[in-house]
CHARMM-style PDB file with segment names, atoms N, HN, CA, C and O in Angstrom:
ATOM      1  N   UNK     1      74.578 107.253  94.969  1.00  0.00      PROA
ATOM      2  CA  UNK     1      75.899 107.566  95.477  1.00  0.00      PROA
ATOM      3  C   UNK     1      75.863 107.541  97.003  1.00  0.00      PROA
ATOM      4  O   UNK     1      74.968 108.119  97.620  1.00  0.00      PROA
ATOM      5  N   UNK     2      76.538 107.076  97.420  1.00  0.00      PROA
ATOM      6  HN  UNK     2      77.265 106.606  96.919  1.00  0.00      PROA
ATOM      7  CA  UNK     2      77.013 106.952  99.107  1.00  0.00      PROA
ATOM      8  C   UNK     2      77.611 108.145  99.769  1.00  0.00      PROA
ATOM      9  O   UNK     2      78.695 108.698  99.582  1.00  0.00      PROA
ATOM     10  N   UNK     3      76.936 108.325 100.337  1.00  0.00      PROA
ATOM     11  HN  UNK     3      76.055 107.876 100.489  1.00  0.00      PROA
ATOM     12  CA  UNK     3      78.298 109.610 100.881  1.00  0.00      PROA
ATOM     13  C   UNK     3      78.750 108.765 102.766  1.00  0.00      PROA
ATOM     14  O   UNK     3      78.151 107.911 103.420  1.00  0.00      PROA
ATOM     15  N   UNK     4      79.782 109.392 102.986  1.00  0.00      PROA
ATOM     16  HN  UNK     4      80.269 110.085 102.454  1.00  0.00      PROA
ATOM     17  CA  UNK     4      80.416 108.397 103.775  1.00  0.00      PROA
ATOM     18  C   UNK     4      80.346 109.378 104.821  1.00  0.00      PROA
ATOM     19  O   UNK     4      79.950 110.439 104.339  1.00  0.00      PROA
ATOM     20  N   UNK     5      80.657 109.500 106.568  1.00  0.00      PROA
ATOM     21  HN  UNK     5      80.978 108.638 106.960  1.00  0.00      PROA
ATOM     22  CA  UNK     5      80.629 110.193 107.242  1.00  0.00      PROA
ATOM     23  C   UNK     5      82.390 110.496 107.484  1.00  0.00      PROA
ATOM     24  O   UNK     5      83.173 109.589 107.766  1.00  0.00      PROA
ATOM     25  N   UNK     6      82.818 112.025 107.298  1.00  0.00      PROA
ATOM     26  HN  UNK     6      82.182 112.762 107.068  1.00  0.00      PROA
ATOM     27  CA  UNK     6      84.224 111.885 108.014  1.00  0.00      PROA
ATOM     28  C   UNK     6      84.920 111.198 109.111  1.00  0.00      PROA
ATOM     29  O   UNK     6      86.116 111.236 109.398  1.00  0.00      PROA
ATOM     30  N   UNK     7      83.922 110.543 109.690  1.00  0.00      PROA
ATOM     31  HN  UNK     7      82.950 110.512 109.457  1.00  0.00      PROA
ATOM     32  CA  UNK     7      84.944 109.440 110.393  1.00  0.00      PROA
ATOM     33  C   UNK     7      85.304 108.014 110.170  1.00  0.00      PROA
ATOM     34  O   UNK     7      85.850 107.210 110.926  1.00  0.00      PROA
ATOM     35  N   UNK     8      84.669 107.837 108.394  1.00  0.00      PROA
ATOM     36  HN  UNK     8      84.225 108.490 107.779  1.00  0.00      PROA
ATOM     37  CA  UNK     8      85.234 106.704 107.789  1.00  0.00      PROA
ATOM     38  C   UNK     8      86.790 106.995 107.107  1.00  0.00      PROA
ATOM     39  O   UNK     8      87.609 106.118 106.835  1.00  0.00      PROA
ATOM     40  N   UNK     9      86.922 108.138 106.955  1.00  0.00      PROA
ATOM     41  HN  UNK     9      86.257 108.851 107.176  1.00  0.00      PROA
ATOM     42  CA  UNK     9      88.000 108.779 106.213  1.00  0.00      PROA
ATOM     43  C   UNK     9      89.055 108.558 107.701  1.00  0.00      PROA
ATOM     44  O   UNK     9      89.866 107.632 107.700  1.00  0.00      PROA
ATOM     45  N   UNK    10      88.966 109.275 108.634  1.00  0.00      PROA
ATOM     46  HN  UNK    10      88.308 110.028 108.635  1.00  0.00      PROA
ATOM     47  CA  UNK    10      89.463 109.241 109.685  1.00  0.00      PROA
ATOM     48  C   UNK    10      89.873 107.707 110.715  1.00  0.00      PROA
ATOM     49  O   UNK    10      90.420 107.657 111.817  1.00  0.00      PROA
ATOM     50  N   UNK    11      89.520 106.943 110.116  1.00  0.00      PROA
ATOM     51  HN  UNK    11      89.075 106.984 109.221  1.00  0.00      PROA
ATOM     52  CA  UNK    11      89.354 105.833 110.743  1.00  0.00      PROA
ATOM     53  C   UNK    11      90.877 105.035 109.530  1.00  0.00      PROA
ATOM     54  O   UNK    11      91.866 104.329 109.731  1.00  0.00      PROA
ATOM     55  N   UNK    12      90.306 105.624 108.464  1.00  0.00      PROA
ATOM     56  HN  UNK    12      89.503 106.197 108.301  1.00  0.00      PROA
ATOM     57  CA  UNK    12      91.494 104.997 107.659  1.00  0.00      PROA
ATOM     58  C   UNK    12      92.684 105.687 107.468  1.00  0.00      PROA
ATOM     59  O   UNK    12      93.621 105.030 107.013  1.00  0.00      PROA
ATOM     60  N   UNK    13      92.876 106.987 107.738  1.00  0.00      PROA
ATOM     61  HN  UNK    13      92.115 107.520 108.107  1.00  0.00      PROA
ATOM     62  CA  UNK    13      94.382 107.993 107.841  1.00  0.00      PROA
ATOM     63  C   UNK    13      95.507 107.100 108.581  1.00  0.00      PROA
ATOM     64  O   UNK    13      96.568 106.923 107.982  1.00  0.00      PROA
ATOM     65  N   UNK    14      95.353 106.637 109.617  1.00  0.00      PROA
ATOM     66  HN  UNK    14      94.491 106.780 110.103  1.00  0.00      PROA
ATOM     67  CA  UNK    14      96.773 105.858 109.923  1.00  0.00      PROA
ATOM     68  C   UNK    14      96.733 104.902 109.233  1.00  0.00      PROA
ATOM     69  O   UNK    14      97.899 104.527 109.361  1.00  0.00      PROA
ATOM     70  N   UNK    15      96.131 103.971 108.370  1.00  0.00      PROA
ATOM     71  HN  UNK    15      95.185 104.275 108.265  1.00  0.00      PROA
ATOM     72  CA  UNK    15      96.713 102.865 107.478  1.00  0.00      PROA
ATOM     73  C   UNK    15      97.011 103.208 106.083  1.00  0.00      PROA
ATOM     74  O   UNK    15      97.263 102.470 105.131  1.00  0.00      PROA
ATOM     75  N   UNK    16      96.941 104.290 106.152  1.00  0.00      PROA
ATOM     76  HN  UNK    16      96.735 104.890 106.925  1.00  0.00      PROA
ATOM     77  CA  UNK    16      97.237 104.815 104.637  1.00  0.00      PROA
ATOM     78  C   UNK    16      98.805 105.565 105.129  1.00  0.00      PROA
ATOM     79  O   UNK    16      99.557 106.002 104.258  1.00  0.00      PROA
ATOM     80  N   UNK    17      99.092 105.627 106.297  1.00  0.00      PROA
ATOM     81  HN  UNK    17      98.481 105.272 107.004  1.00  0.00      PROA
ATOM     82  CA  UNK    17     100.884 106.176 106.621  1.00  0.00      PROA
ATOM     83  C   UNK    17     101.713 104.987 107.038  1.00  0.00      PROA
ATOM     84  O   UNK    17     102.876 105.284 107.310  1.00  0.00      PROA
ATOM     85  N   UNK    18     101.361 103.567 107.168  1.00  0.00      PROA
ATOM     86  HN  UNK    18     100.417 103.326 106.947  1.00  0.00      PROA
ATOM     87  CA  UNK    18     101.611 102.847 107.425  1.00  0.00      PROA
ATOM     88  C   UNK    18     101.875 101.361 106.326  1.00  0.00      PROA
ATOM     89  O   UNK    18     102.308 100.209 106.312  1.00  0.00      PROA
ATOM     90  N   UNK    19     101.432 102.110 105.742  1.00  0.00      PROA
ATOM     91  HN  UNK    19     101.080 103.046 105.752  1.00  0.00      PROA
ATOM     92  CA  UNK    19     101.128 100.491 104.563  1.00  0.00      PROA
ATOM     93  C   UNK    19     101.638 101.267 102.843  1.00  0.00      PROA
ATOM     94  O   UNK    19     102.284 102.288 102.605  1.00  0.00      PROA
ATOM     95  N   UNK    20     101.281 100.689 102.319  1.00  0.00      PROA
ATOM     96  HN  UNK    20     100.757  99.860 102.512  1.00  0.00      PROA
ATOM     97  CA  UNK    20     101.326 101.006 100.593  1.00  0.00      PROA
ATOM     98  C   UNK    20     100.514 101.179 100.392  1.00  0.00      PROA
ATOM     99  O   UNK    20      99.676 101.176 101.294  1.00  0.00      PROA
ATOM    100  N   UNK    21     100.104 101.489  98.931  1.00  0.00      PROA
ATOM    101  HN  UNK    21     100.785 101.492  98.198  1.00  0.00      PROA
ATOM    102  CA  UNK    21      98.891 102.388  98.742  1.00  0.00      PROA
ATOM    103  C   UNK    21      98.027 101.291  97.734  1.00  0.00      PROA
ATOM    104  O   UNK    21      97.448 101.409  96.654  1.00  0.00      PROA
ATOM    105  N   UNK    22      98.207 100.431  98.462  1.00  0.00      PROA
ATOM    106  HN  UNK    22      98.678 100.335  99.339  1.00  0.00      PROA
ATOM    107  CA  UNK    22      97.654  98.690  97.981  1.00  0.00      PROA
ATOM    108  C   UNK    22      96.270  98.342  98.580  1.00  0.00      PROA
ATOM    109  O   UNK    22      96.167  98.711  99.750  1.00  0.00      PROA
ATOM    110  N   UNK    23      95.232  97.752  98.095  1.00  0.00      PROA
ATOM    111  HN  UNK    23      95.316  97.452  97.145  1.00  0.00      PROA
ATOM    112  CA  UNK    23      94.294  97.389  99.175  1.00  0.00      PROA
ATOM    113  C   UNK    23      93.861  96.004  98.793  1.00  0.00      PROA
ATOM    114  O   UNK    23      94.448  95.430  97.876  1.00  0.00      PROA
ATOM    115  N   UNK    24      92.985  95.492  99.363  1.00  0.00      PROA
ATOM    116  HN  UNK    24      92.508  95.958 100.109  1.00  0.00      PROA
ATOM    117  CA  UNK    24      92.665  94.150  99.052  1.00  0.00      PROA
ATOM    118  C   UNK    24      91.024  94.405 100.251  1.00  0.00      PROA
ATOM    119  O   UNK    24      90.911  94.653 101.451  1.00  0.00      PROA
ATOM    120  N   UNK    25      90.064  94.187  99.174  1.00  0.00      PROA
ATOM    121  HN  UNK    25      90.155  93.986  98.198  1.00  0.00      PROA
ATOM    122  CA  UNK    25      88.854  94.520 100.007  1.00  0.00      PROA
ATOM    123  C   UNK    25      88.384  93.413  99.606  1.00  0.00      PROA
ATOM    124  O   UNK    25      88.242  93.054  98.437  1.00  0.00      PROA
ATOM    125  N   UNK    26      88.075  92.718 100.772  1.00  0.00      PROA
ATOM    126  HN  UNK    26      88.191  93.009 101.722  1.00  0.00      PROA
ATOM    127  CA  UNK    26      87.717  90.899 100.960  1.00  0.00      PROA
ATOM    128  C   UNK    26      86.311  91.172 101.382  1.00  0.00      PROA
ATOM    129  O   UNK    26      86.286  91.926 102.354  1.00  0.00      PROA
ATOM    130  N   UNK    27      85.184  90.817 100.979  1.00  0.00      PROA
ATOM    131  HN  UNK    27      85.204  90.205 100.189  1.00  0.00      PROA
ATOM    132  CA  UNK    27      83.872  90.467 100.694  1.00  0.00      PROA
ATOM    133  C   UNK    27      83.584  92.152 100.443  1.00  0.00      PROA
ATOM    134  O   UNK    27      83.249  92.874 101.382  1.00  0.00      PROA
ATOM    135  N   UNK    28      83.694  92.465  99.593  1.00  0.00      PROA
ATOM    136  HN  UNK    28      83.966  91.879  98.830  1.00  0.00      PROA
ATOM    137  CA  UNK    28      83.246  93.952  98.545  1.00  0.00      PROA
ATOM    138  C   UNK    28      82.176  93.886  98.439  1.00  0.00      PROA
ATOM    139  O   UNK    28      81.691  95.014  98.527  1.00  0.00      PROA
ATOM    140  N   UNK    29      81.108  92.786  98.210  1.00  0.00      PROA
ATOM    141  HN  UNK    29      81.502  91.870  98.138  1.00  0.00      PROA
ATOM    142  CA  UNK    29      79.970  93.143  97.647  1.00  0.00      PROA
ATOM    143  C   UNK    29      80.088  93.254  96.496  1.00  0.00      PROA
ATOM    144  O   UNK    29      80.809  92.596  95.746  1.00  0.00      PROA
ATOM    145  N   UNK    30      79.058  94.501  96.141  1.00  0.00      PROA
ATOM    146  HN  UNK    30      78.472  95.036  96.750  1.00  0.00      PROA
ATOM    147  CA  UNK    30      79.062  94.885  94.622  1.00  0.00      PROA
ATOM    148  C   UNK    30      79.536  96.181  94.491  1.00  0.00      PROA
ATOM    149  O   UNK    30      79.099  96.920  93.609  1.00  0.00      PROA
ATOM    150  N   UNK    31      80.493  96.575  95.380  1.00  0.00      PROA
ATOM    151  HN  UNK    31      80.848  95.974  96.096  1.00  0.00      PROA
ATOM    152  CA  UNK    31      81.351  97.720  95.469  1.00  0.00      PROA
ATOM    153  C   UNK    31      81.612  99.030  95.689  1.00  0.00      PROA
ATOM    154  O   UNK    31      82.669  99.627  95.487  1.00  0.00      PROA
ATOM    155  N   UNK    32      80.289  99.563  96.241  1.00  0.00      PROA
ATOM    156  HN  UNK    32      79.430  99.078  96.405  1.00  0.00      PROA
ATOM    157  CA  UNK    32      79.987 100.642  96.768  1.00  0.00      PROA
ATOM    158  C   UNK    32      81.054 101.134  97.529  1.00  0.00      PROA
ATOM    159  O   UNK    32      81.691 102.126  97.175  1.00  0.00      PROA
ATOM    160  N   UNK    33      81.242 100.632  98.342  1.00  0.00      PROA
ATOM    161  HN  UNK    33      80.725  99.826  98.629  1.00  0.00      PROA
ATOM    162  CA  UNK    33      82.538 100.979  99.383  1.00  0.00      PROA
ATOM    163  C   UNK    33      83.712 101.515  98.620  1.00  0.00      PROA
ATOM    164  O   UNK    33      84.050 102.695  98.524  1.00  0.00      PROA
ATOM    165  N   UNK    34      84.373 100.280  98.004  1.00  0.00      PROA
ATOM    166  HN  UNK    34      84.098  99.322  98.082  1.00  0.00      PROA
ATOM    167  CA  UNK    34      85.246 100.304  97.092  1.00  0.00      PROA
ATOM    168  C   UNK    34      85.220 101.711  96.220  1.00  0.00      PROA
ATOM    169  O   UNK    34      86.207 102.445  96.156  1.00  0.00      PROA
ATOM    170  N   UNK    35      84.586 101.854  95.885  1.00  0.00      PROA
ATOM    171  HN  UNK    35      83.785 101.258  95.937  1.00  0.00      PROA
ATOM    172  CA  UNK    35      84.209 102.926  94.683  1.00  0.00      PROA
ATOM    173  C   UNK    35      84.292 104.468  95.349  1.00  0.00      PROA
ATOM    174  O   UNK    35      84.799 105.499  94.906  1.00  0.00      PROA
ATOM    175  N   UNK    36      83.569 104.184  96.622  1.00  0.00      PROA
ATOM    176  HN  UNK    36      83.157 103.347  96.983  1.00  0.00      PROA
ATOM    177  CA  UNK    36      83.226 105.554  96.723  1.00  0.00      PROA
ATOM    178  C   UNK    36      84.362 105.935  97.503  1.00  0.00      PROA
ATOM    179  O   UNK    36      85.035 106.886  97.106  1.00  0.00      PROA
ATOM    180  N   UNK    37      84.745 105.206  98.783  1.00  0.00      PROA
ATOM    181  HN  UNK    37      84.198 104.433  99.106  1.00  0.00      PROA
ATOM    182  CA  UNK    37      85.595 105.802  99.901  1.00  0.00      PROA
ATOM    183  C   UNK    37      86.975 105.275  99.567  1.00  0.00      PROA
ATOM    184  O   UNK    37      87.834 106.156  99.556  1.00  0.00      PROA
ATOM    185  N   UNK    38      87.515 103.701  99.215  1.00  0.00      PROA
ATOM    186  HN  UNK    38      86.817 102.985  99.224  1.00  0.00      PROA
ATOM    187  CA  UNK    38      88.498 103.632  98.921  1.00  0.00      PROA
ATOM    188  C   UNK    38      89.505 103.575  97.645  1.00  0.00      PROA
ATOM    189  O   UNK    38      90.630 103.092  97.772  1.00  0.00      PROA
ATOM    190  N   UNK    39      89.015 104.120  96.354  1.00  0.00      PROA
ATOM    191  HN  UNK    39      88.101 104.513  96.251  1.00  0.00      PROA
ATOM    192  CA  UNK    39      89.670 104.045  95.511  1.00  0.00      PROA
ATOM    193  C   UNK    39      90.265 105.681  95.427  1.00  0.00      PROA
ATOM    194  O   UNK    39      91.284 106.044  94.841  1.00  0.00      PROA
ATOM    195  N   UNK    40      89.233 106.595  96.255  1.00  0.00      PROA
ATOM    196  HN  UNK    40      88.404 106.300  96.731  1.00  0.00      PROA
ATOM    197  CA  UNK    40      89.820 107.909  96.168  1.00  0.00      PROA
ATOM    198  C   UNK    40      91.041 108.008  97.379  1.00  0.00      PROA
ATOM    199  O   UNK    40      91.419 109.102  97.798  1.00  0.00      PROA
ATOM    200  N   UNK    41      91.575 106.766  97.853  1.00  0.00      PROA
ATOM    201  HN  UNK    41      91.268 105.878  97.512  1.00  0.00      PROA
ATOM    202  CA  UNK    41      92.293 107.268  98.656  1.00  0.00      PROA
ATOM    203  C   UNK    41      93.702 105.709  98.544  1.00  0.00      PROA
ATOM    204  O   UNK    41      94.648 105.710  99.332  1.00  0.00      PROA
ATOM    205  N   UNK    42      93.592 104.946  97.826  1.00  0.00      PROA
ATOM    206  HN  UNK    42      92.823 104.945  97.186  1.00  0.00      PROA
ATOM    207  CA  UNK    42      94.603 103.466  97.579  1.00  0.00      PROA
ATOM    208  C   UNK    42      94.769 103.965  95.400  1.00  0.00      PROA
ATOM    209  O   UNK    42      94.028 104.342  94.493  1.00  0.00      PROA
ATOM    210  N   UNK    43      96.271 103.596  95.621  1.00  0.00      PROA
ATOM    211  HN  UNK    43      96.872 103.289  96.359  1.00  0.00      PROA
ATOM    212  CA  UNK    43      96.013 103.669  93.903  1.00  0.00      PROA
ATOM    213  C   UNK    43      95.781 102.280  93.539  1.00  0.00      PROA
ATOM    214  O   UNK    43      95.593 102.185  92.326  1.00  0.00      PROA
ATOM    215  N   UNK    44      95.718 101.007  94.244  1.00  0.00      PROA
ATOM    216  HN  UNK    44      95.870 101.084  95.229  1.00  0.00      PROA
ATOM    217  CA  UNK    44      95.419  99.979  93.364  1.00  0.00      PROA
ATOM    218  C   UNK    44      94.179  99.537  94.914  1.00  0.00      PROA
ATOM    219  O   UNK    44      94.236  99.810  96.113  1.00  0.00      PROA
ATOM    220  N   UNK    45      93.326  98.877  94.187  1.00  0.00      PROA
ATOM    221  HN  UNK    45      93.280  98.656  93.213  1.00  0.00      PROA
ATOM    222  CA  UNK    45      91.853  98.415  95.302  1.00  0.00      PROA
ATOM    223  C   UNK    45      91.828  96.782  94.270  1.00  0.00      PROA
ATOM    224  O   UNK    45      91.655  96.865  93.054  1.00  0.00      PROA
ATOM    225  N   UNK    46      92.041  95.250  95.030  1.00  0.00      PROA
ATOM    226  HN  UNK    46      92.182  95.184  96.018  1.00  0.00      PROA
ATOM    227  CA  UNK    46      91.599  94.043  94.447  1.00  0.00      PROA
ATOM    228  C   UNK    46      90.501  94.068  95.437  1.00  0.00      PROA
ATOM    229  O   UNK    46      90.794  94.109  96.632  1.00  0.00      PROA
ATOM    230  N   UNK    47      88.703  94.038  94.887  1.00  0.00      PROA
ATOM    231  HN  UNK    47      88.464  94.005  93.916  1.00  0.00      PROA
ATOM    232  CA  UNK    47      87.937  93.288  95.275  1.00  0.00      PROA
ATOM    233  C   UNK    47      87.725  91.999  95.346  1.00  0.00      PROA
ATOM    234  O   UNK    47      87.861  91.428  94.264  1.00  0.00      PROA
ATOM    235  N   UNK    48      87.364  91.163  96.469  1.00  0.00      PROA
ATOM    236  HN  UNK    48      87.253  91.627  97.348  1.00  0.00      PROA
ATOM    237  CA  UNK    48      87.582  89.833  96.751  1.00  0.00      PROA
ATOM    238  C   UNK    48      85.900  89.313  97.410  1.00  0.00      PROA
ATOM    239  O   UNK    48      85.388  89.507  98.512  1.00  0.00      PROA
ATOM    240  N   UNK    49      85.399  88.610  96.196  1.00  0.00      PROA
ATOM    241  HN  UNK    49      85.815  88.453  95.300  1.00  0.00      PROA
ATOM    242  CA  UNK    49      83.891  88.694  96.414  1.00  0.00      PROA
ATOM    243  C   UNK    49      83.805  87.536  96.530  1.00  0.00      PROA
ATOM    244  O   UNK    49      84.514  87.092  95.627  1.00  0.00      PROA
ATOM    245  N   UNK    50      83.281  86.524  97.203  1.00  0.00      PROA
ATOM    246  HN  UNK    50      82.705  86.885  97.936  1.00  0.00      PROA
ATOM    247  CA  UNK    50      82.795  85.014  97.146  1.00  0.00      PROA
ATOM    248  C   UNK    50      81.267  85.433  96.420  1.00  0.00      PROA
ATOM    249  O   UNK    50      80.623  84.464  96.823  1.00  0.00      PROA
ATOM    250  N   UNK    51      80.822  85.801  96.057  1.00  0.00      PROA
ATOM    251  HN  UNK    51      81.344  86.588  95.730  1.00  0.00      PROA
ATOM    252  CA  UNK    51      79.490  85.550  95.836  1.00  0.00      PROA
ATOM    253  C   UNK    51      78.955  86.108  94.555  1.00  0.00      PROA
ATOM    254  O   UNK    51      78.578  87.234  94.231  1.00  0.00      PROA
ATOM    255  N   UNK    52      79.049  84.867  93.879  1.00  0.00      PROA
ATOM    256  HN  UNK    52      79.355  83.952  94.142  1.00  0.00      PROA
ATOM    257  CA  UNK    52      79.188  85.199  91.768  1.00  0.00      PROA
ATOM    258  C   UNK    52      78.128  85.940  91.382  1.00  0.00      PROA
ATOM    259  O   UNK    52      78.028  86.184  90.180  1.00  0.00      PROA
ATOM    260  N   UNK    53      77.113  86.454  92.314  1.00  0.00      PROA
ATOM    261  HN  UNK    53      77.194  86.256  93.291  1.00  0.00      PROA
ATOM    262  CA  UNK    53      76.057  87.828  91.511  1.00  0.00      PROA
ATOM    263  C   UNK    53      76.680  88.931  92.220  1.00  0.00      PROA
ATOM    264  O   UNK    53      76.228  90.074  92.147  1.00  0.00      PROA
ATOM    265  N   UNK    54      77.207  88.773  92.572  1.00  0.00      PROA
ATOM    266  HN  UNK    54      77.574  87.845  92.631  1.00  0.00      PROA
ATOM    267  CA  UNK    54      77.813  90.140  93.715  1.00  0.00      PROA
ATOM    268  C   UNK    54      78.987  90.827  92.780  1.00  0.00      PROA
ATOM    269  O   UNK    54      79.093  92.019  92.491  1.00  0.00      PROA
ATOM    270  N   UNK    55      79.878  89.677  92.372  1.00  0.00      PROA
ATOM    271  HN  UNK    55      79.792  88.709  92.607  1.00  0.00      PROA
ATOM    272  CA  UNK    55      81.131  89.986  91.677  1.00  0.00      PROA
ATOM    273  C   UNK    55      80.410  90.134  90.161  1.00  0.00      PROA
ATOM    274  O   UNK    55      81.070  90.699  89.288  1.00  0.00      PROA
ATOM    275  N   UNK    56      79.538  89.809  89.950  1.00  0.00      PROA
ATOM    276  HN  UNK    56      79.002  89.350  90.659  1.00  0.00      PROA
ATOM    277  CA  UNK    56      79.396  90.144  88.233  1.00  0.00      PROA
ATOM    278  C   UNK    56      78.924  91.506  88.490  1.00  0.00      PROA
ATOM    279  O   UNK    56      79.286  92.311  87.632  1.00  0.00      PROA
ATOM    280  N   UNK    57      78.112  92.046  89.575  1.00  0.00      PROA
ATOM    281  HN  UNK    57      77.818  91.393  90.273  1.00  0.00      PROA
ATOM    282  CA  UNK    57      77.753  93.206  89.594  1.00  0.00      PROA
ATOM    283  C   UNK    57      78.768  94.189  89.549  1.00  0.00      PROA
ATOM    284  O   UNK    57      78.643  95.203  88.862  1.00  0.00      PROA
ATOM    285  N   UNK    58      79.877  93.927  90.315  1.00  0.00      PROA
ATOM    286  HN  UNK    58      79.979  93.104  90.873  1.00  0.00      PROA
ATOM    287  CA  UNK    58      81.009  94.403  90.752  1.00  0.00      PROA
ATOM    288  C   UNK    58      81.755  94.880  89.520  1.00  0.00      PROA
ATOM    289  O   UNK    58      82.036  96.065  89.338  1.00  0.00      PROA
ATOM    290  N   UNK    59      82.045  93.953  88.729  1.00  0.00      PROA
ATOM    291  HN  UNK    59      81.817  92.991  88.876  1.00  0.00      PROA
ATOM    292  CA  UNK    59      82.278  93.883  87.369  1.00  0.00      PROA
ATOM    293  C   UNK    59      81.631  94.589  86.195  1.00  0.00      PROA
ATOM    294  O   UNK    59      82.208  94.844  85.138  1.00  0.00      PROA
ATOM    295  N   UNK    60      80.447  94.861  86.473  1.00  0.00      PROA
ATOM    296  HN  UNK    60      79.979  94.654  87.332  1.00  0.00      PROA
ATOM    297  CA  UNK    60      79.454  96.005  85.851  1.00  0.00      PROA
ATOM    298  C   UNK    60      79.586  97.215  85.727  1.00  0.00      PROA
ATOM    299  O   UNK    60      79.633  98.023  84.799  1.00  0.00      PROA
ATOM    300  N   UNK    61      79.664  97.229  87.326  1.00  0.00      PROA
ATOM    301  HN  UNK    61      79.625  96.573  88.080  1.00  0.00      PROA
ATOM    302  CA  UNK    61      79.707  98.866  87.957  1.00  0.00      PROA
ATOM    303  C   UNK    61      81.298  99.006  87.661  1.00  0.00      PROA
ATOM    304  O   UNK    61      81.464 100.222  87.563  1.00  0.00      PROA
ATOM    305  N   UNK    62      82.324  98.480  87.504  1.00  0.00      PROA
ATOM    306  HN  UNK    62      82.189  97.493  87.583  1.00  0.00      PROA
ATOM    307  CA  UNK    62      83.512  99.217  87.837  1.00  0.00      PROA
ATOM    308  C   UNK    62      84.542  98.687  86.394  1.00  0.00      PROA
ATOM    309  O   UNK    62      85.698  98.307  86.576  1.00  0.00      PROA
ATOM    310  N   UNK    63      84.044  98.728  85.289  1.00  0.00      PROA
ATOM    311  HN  UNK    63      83.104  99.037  85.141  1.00  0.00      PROA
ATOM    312  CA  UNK    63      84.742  97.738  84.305  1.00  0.00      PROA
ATOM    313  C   UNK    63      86.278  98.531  84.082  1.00  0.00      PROA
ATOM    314  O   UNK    63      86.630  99.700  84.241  1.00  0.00      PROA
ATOM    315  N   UNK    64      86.832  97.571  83.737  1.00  0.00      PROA
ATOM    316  HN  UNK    64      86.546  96.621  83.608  1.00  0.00      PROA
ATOM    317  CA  UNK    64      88.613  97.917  84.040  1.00  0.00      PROA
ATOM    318  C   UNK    64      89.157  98.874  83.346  1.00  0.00      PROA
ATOM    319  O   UNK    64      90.098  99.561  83.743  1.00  0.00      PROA
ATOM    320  N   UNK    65      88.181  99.058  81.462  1.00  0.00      PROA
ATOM    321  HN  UNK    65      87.416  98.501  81.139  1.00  0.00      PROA
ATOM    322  CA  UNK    65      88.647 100.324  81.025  1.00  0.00      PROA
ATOM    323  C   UNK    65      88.371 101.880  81.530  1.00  0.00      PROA
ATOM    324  O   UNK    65      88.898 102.979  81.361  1.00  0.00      PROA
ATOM    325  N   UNK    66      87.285 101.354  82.219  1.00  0.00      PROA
ATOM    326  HN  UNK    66      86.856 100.461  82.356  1.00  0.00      PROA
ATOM    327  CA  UNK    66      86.938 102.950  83.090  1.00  0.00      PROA
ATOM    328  C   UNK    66      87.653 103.136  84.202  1.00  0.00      PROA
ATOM    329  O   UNK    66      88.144 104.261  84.288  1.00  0.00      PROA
ATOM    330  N   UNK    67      87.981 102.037  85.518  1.00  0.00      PROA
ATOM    331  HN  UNK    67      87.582 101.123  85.449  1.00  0.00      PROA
ATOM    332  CA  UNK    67      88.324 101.811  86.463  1.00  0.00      PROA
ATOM    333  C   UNK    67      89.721 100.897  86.479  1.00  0.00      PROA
ATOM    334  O   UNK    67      89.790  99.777  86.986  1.00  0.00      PROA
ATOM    335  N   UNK    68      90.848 101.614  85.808  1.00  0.00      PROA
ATOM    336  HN  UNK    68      90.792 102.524  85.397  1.00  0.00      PROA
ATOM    337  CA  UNK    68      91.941 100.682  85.487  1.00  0.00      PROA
ATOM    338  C   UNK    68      92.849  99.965  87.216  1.00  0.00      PROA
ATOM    339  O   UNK    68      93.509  98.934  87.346  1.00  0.00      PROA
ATOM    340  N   UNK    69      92.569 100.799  88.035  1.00  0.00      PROA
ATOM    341  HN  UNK    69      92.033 101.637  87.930  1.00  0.00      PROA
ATOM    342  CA  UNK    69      93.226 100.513  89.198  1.00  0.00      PROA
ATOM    343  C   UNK    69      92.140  99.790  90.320  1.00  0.00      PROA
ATOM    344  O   UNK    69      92.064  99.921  91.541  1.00  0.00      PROA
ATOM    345  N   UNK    70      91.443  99.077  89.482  1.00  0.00      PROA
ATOM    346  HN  UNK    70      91.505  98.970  88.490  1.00  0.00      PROA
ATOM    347  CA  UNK    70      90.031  98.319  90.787  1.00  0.00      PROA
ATOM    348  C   UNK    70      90.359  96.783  89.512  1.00  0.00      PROA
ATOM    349  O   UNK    70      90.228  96.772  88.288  1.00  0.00      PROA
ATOM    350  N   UNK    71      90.807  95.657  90.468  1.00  0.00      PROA
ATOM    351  HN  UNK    71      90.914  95.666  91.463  1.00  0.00      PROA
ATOM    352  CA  UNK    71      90.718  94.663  90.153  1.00  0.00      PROA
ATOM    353  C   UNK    71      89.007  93.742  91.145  1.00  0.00      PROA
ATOM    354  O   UNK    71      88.729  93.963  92.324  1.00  0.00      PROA
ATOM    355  N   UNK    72      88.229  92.828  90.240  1.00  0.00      PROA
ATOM    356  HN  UNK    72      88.455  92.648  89.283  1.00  0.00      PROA
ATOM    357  CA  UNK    72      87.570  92.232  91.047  1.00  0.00      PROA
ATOM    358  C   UNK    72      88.043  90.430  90.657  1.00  0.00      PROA
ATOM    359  O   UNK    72      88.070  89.814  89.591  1.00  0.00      PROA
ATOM    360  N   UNK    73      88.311  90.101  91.840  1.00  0.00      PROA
ATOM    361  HN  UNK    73      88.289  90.601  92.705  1.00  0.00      PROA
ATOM    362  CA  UNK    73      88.835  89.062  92.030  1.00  0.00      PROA
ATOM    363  C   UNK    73      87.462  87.850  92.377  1.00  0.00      PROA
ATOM    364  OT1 UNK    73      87.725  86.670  92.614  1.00  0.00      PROA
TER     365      UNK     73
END
C-alpha cells in the first residue's frame, strides 16, 4: 500500500472545485496512484495505459466488479 504525503492531496483540492468529479489518468501504470490517492477523491477514474503488461496488471488489481467506478482503457 502507498501512502501518499498530504501535499499530494493538497496539490489536487483546487481541481476537484473546479472540474467534475471525472478523471482520466493517462499513463497509470499498473495503478497504484489511481487506487490509492485518486479514486478516494473522483467518482469515476478512466486509466489510460499504452503499455499491454501494465494495463493487464491494471486490470488485475482493480477488476470492475470490485472497482465499478475505475475504467482501464
Amino acid at each position: 500500500m502507498l501512502v501518499f504525503r498530504p501535499s499530494s492531496r493538497l496539490l489536487l483540492d483546487p481541481v476537484l472545485t473546479l472540474f467534475p468529479p471525472f478523471l482520466v489518468d493517462c499513463g497509470a501504470g499498473i495503478g497504484r496512484v489511481t487506487r490509492e490517492l485518486l479514486l478516494p477523491l473522483f467518482r469515476c477514474v478512466d486509466m489510460v495505459e499504452q503499455d499491454q503488461t501494465f494495463s493487464d496488471t491494471a486490470r488485475k488489481n482493480m477488476p470492475e466488479d470490485r472497482v465499478p467506478n475505475v475504467r482501464v482503457l
